[in-house]
Each structure stands twice: as structure tokens, then as C-alpha cells.
N, C-alpha and C positions, 0 to 999 in steps of 0.2 A: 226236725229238719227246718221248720222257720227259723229258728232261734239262729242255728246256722247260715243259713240265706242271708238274715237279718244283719247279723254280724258280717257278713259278706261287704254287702251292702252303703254299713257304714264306715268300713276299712276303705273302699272305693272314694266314696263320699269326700272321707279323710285326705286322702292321697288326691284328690282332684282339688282340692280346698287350695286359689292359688294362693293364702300368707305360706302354706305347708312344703308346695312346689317352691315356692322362693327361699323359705327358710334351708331347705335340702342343697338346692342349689349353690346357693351362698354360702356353706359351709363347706361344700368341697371343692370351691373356687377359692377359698380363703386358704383352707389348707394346701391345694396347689401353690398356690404365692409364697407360701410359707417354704413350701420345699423351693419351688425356682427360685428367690432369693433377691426379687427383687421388689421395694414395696410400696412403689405408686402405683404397680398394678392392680392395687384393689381399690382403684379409683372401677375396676370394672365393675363392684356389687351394685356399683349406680346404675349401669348397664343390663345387671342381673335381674335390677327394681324394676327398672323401664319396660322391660321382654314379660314380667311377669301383671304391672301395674298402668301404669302412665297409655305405652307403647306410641311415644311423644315421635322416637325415630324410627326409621321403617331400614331396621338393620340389615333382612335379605333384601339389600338394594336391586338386587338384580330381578327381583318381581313388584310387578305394582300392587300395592294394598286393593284389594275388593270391597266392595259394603257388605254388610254383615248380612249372613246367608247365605252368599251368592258363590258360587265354589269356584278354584281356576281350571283352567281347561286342563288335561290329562298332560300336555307336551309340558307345562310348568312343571306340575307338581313331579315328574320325572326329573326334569332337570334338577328341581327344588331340592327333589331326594338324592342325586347325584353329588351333589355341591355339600351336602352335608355329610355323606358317605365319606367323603374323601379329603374333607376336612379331619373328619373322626380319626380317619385310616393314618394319613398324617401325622395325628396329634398321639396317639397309639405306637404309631411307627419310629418318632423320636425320642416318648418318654419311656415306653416300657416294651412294648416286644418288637420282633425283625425276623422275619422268614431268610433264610440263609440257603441256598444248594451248595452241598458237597461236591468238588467239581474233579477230587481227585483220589487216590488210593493210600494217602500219607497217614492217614488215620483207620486205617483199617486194622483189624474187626472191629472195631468202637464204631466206626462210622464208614460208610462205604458208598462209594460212586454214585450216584442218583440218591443220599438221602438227601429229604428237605428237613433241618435242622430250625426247632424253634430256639431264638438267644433272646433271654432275656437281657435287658438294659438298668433296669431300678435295680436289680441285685449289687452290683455296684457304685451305681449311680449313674444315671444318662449321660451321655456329654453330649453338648449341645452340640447345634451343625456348628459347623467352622467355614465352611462355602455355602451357603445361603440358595443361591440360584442356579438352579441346575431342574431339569426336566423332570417335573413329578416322577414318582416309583423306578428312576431308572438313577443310575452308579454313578459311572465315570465315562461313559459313552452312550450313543444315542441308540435305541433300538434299533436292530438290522446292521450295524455297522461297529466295528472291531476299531475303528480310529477316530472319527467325529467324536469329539468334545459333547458331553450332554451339561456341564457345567460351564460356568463364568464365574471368575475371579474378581469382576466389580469389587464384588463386596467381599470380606473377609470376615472372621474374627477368631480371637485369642484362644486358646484349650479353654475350656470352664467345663465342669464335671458336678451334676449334681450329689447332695447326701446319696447314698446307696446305705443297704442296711444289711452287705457284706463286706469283707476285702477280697480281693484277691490269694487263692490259696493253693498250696501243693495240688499236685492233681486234678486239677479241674481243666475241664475243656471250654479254651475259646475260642473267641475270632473277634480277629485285630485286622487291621489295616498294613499292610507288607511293607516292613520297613526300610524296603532297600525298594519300593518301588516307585520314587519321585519320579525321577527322568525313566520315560519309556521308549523302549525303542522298536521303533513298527519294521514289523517282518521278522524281529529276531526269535521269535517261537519262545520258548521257558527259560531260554537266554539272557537274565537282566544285564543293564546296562553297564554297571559296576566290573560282572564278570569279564563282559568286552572291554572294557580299559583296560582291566588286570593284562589281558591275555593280546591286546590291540593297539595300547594307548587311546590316550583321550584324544588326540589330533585325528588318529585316524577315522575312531567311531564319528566324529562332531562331521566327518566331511564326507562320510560313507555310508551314513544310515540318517534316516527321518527321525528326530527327538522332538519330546512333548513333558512337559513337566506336569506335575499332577501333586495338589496338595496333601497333607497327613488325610483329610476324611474323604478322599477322592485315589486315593490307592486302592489298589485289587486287596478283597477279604482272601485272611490264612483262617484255617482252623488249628490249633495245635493242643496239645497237653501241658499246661505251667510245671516244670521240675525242679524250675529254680527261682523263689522270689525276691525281691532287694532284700538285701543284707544276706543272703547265701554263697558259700561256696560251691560250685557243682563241678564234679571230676568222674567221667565217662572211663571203667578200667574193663576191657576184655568184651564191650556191649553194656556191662551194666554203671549204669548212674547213682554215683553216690553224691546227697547232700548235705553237709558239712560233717562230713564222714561217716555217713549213718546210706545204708543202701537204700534205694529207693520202694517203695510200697509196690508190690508186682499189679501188674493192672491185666485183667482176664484176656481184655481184647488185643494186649498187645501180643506182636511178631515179629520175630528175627528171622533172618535168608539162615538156611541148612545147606551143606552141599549132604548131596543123596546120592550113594550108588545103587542105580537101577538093577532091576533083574535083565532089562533092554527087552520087554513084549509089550501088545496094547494093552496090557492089562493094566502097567504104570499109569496112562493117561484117568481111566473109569476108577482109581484107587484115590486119585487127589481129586476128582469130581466128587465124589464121594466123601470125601476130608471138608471139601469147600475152598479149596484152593483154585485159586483165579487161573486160567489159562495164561492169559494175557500176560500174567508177571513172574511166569515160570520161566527160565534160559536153564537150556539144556546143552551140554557138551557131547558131536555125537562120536567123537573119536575115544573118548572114555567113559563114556555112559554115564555121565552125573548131572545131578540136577540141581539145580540152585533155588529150592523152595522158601517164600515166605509161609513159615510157619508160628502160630500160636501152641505158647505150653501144653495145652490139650492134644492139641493135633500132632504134636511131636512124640509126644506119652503114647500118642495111639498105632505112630507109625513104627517107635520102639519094641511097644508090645503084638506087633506085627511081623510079617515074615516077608509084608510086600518088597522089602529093599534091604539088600546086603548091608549098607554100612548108612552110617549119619554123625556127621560130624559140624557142630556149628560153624558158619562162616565168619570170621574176623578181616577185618580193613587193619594192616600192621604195621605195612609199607609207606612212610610218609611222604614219598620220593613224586609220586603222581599227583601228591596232593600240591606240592610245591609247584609243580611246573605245570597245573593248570589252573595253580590260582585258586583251589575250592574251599579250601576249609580253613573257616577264619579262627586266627587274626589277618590271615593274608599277608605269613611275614617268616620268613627264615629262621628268626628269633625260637620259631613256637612248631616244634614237627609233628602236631599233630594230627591223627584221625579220626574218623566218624566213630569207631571203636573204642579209641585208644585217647583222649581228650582232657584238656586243664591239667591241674586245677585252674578254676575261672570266679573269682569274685563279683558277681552281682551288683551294681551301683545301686546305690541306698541316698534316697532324699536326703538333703543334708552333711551326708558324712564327706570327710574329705582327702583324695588320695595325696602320696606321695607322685609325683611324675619325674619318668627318665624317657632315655632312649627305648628301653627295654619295654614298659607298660605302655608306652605309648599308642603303640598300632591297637592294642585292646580299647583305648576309649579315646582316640582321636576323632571319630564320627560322633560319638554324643556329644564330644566339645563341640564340633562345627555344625555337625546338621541336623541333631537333637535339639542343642541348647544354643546354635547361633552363634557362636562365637567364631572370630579368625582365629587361625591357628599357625605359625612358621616355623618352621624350625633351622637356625644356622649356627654351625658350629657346636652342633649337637648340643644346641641351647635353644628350648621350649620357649616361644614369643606366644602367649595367648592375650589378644586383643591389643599388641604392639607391646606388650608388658612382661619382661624376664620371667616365666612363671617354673617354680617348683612343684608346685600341689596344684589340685584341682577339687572344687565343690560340686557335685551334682545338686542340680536345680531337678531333678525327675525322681523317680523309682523308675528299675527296669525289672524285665523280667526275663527267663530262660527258657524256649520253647522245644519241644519235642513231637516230632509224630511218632504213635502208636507204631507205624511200621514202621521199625525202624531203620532197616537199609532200602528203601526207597520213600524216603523222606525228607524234603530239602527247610531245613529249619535253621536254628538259631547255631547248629555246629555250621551252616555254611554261611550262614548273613548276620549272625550276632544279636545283640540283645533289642527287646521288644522295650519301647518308652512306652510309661505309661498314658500318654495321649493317644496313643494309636488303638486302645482296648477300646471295643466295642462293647462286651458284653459276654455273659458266659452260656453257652449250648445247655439248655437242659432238655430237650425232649424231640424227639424223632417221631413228625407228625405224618410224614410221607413216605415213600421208598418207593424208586421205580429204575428198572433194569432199562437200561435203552436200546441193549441188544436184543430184545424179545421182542414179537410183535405187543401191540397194546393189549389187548385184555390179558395175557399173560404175563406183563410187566410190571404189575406191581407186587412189589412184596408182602404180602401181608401180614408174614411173621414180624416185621422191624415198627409195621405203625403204631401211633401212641408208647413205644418206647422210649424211656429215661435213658437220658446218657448220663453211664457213672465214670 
């Protein structure tokens, strides 16, 4: 038992030894520099020497040095500990993880209403802020308020994307920055702005509603499912998703709408509570008794091998005709009668490669030309002008990507707003570290079964 003690002891001894504390230090500041990419910043191991050695500058400027011995009073060292918490928190919060809430039902069963989703960032590589100043731990607006600005555009800077030591892959869940949500329009509820042109004109919207522009890292977080990555084709036949002709991997959590013929007693209501079907996203018809349920493969299998409902038949979107005349499902173009069902084929933009352009592909990647990648764009006489220049082809400067919610008929994704650039990826969902029901009182509100859950 000394012998252990002893060795205790001198492991302590070891680790308090400051060349050892220094040496430690200095080596996982070097190797940060090494990944951020930039390298006068290891003019800081002087800085590392100084905190460990010298202590020549009195770096927490914000407290005065003491003489030795003499402690600071309690309100410091709270403060002291404050300032470096949230420094940390910060420094945590840009390079590798990000607490996320689920705010919606588009992801369900994989992911449901009140979870808190950990995303990590180093899996792909961090991207740096691009708006600088903006009000600690808050988004795009100010706490308590829906429209106040929590951000300033002062300062800027360009997309930069640390190594990451994955890519982006089929099926993985993440969360990006909404790529149709530049220009915001206050009051118009789930209604973006875009859609009100389509269905308004731009003159009308710009003179009838309050607009607020909001950069790429200062857009409202999506969570979705990647089904489609640069250089893929993705083609939606009957509900399901095929990638470059090969069907897609079935995903447990996913759900399609069934229409359901009822037996018409309460018994219908306590048979889908029981299933785990949502109240809330159940429409019921009550002149012919059916019901339009989000259902997962399981729960479908189980209401088959059941006797609670006469008939089940998947719902399909067939009809292109609604989708045109309200403007929902992109390209947003006569050209393309597609639906949320029934969809592409859609080629993917891939860094580097480069299209042919006509009238025809155009409406497909006229917004990556302009408001991905910055370019003007005109067209007369059904002749493409990109940046004042006769253009036939086009280069992407990005990768983009294809997104998907799990539920798939109440889910507003990449069939209604198009393709995800890769500057807008934040990072990928890996773990459900919270769940809380909002309809429940609190100590019945949180989930237990969903915490410390991996999202596959």
C-alpha cells in the first residue's frame, strides 16, 4: 500500500513539475495551429512560456496580481471562473461540439419534437464563424425577441472549413443553415420569402412586409437526412428515393402518410396512441372515415397484421397541377411537373465539374450561379449572360448536397427549396443527449427512453 501511495505521489509531483505543465500545453497548442492553418500563431508557445515561467504579463487583465500568499476575494475568483468558462464554452462551441433543439416533426422517428441533439463539428471539419459579432450563445436574434438582430455584419469573412477526418456521406443526419433563408420576412410564420414572390411578386412582398437579410451562418438551423451527395443523381419514383439508380438504404425511423379506413369508434384514437402516432399530425376525413397517418415500416406491419382498420393504402402526391400553381416544389418552373412523390431525375452539383446551360436546366441551378456562388445572371433572347458574358456552360465553385426529412410527407426539404451548398453544413447529429415532451407537465416530460441515444 506505500508502494502505491508512493507512486501516487510521484505521478502528482510529475504532473505539477511546471517544464511538464508547459511541455503538455505547448504541444496541444502547436498541434491546434497545425489544424487551424495558420502559422504565426505559434508565436503564442511564448505566451504558453510566459503563463508557465517568466509570468512578465498579467494576461487575466481583468484581475489585479496579488503578492504571494494572499488570496482574491470570493466575487474575483467567481468572476475569474466565469470568464474562463465561457471562454472554454466558446472555444468548444466553434471547434468541435453544438447543442442543437429539434424544433420540428420532419425528422421523425429518428428524431422528435423536444430532442436536444448533440452535432458534432471536427467530423467534418469546423467552419469558422463568418459573422464575428453577435451576442454570445445566442443565433440570429436577441433572447426574448423573434426580430431584434443579435448579430452585426461589421465584420465578415469568407467560408473557410477546417480538416475534418470525415466527408460527408449517404445517410447521415445533419444540420445546416436554411438555404433559402437570407431575406426574412417578419409575420409571415413558415412562409419564406422566396415562396411569397413566387405566389406575390417581389414589388408586392418589398412594400407589404418588414425584410431583414441574414448571412449564410446567421440563417435558421435545418436538421435533414443527406440522400443525395455531389456528383449523384437522385430520382424520387412512387415515395421512394433512388440514387444513381440503386434505391435507397431503408432507414428504421423513417415514415410515410397511409390513408386508413377506420372502423369509425374511440377505439381508433387508443390503437395509434398505442402505435406512437402523434395526435397532432393525424387529418382525419369525417364523411368517409379515413385517416391519413404518418406511419413507420413497423407500425404499418403491425396495423396490417391487425384487425383495428378495414383497408390501408399508401398515400402518394401524383398530381403536379397544385404543385404549379402554388409554386412548392422546386425547380419552380413549368419545365419540371414534379412532386414530392414523384420527382427528377436531379443531378447533384459537384466541385469542379462543369454543366452544359440552356433554357431548360437553367431554373435547376440559377440560384447556385447567383446566390451560392455570386454571380449576375440575365437572360435575353433566351441567351444565358453570366457576369455580362454569353455563357453556355457553367463551373461550380461548391459541392452541394440533397436533403431529406425522415417524415417524409410533412417535411419541407430539398424537394421544395433545392440544393444544400456546402458552406451552410454545420456539422453532423450524432447523439440525443436530452428529450423533453412540452405537452406534459415537467417532471413527466422528459423522455427517458430517447437520452444518451445515437442517431443512426
Amino acid at each position: 500500500m506505500k508502494k502505491v501511495s508512493e507512486a501516487f505521489r510521484l505521478i502528482r509531483k510529475f504532473l505539477k513539475d511546471p517544464f511538464v505543465k508547459f511541455f503538455a500545453a505547448a504541444t496541444l497548442y502547436v498541434l491546434w495551429v497545425e489544424w487551424y492553418g495558420v502559422q504565426w500563431l505559434l508565436f503564442g508557445v511564448l505566451i504558453i512560456a510566459d503563463l508557465h515561467f517568466t509570468r512578465f504579463v498579467n494576461w487575466r487583465f481583468w484581475r489585479k496580481r496579488q503578492p504571494a500568499g494572499k488570496r482574491y476575494k470570493p466575487v474575483t475568483e467567481i468572476i475569474d471562473s466565469l470568464i474562463i468558462a465561457i471562454l472554454l464554452a466558446v472555444f468548444i462551441r466553434i471547434f468541435f461540439f453544438e447543442v442543437f433543439t429539434v424544433p420540428s416533426s420532419s425528422m421523425e422517428k429518428t428524431l422528435v419534437e423536444g430532442d436536444y441533439i448533440l452535432v458534432s463539428k471536427y467530423q467534418y471539419g469546423p467552419r469558422m464563424p463568418m459573422t464575428p459579432i453577435n451576442m454570445p450563445f445566442s443565433h440570429n436574434t436577441m433572447p426574448f425577441s423573434s426580430e431584434k438582430k443579435s448579430f452585426s455584419t461589421a465584420l465578415s469573412f469568407p467560408f473557410r472549413r477546417l480538416p475534418g477526418y470525415s466527408k460527408i456521406k449517404h445517410n447521415d443526419v445533419v444540420v445546416f443553415n436554411f438555404p433559402v433563408g437570407d431575406t426574412v420576412v417578419a409575420g409571415a410564420g413558415s412562409v419564406n420569402y422566396y415562396q411569397l414572390v413566387r405566389s406575390h411578386g417581389r414589388k408586392y412582398v418589398s412594400e407589404n412586409y418588414r425584410l431583414s437579410y441574414r448571412p449564410v451562418d446567421k440563417r435558421d438551423y435545418y436538421t435533414k437526412r443527406v440522400v443525395g451527395i455531389s456528383g449523384d443523381t437522385v430520382r424520387i419514383v412512387h415515395g421512394k428515393a433512388f440514387i444513381n439508380q440503386l434505391e435507397e438504404d431503408e432507414i428504421l425511423g423513417s415514415q410515410h402518410n397511409y390513408l386508413v379506413k377506420a372502423r369509425g369508434t374511440h377505439q381508433d384514437t387508443l390503437n395509434m396512441l398505442k402505435l406512437g402516432i402523434s395526435l397532432s399530425h393525424v387529418q382525419y376525413n369525417e364523411f368517409n372515415s379515413i385517416y391519413t397517418l404518418p406511419l413507420t415500416r413497423r407500425m404499418y406491419k403491425t396495423l396490417v397484421d391487425s384487425s383495428f382498420f378495414k383497408a390501408i393504402v399508401p398515400y402518394e402526391s401524383t398530381d403536379p397541377i397544385p404543385a404549379e400553381i402554388h409554386h412548392r416544389i422546386f425547380p419552380f418552373s413549368p419545365y419540371y411537373t414534379w412532386t414530392e412523390d414523384n420527382y427528377g431525375p436531379l443531378y447533384i452539383p459537384e466541385k469542379g465539374i462543369t454543366v452544359a446551360l440552356n433554357m431548360l436546366n437553367l431554373p435547376l441551378y440559377e440560384r447556385i450561379i447567383t446566390a451560392y456562388e455570386g454571380n449576375s445572371l440575365s437572360v435575353r433572347n433566351d441567351s444565358i449572360y453570366i457576369n455580362g458574358l454569353l455563357s453556355d456552360a457553367y463551373t461550380f465553385r461548391m459541392n452541394y448536397y440533397f436533403m431529406l426529412g425522415d417524415n417524409r410527407h410533412n417535411s419541407k426539404d430539398s424537394r421544395f427549396w433545392g440544393f444544400v451548398p456546402e458552406d451552410h453544413i454545420i456539422g453532423k447529429a450524432v447523439l440525443i443527449w436530452l428529450s423533453v415532451d412540452q405537452n406534459k407537465a415537467f417532471l413527466k416530460s422528459i423522455r427517458w427512453d430517447r437520452m444518451f441515444k445515437w442517431i443512426k
